[in-house]
C-alpha positions in Angstrom: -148.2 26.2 108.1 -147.7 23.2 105.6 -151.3 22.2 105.9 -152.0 25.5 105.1 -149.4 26.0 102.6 -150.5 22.9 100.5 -154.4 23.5 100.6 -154.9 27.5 101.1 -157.8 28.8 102.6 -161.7 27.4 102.0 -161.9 23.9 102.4 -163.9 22.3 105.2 -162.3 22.0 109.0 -162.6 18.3 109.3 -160.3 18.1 105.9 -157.7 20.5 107.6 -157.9 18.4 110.7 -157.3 15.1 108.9 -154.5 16.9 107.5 -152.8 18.6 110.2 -153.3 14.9 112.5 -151.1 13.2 109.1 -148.7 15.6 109.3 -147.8 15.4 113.2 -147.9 11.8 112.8 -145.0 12.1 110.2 -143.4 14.9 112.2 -143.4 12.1 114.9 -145.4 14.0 117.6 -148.5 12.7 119.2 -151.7 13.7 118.4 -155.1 12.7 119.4 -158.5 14.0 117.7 -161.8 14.3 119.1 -160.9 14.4 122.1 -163.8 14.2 124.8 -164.3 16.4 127.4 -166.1 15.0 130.9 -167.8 17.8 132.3 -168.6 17.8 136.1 -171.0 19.7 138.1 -170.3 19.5 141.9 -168.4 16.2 141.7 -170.4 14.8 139.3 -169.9 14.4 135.9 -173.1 15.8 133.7 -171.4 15.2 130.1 -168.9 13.9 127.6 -170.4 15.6 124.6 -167.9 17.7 124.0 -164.7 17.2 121.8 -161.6 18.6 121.8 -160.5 18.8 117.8 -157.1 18.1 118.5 -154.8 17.4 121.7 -150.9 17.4 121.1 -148.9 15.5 123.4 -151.3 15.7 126.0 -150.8 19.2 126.8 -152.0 21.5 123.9 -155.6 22.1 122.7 -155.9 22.9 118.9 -159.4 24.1 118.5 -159.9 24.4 114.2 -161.7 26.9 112.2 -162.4 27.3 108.7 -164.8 30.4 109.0 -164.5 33.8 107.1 -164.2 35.8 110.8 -162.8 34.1 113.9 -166.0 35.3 116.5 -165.7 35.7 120.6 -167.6 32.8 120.9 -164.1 31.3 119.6 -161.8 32.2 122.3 -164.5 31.5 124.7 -165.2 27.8 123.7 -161.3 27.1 123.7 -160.7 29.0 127.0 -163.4 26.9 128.4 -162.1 23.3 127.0 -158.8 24.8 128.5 -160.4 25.3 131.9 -162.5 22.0 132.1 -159.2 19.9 131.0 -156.5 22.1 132.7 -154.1 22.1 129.5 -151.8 24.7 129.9 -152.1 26.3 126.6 -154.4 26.1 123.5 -153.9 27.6 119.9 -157.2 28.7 117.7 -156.6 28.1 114.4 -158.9 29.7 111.5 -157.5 28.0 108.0 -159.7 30.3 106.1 -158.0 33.0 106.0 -155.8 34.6 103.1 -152.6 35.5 105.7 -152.6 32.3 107.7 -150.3 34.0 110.3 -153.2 36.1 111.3 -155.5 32.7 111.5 -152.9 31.5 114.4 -154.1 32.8 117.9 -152.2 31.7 121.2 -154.7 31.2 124.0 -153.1 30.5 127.4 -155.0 29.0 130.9 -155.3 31.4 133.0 -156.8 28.9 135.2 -153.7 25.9 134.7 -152.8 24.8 138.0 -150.0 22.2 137.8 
């Protein structure tokens, strides 16, 4: 909410990231951006060209937007970071939008296994 609160809606993501990542930091909670992802296939691992936006004390996925209409192909990207990582719980965030509580989605794993 302070991110959002000091810029507003239409700026690029990565600015909103930079943002956000400052103001954990000062909050004193640990964050870590791009964030690869090792995708396997059978045991073997076919990629690490993916990148989680931000990881929050190694258990929550914040997957950023700043796009006029949050799409399926949204949820589906973070549901699938939260599968391939098996983080408990992931949050989409969409800073462009003019009621920033309706930009805040909680997405839970239904695949976390402990």
């Amino acid at each position: 909410m302070e991110v959002y609160n000091h810029f507003g809606p239409g700026l690029l993501e990565s600015l909103y990231e930079k943002a956000l990542i400052l103001e954990l930091q000062m909050r004193d909670i640990r964050v870590e951006s791009q964030v690869p992802v090792q995708v396997t296939y059978k045991g073997n691992i076919i990629s690490n060209d993916y990148r989680l936006d931000l990881l929050v004390d190694d258990l929550i996925i914040l997957e950023l937007k700043s796009v006029t209409e949050l799409a399926p192909v949204h949820y589906k990207q973070l549901r699938t970071y939260l599968k391939l990582t098996n983080k408990p719980l992931g949050w989409l965030i969409n800073f462009n939008e003019n009621d920033f509580t309706h930009g805040m989605i909680k997405v839970p794993n239904r695949y976390f296994r402990p």
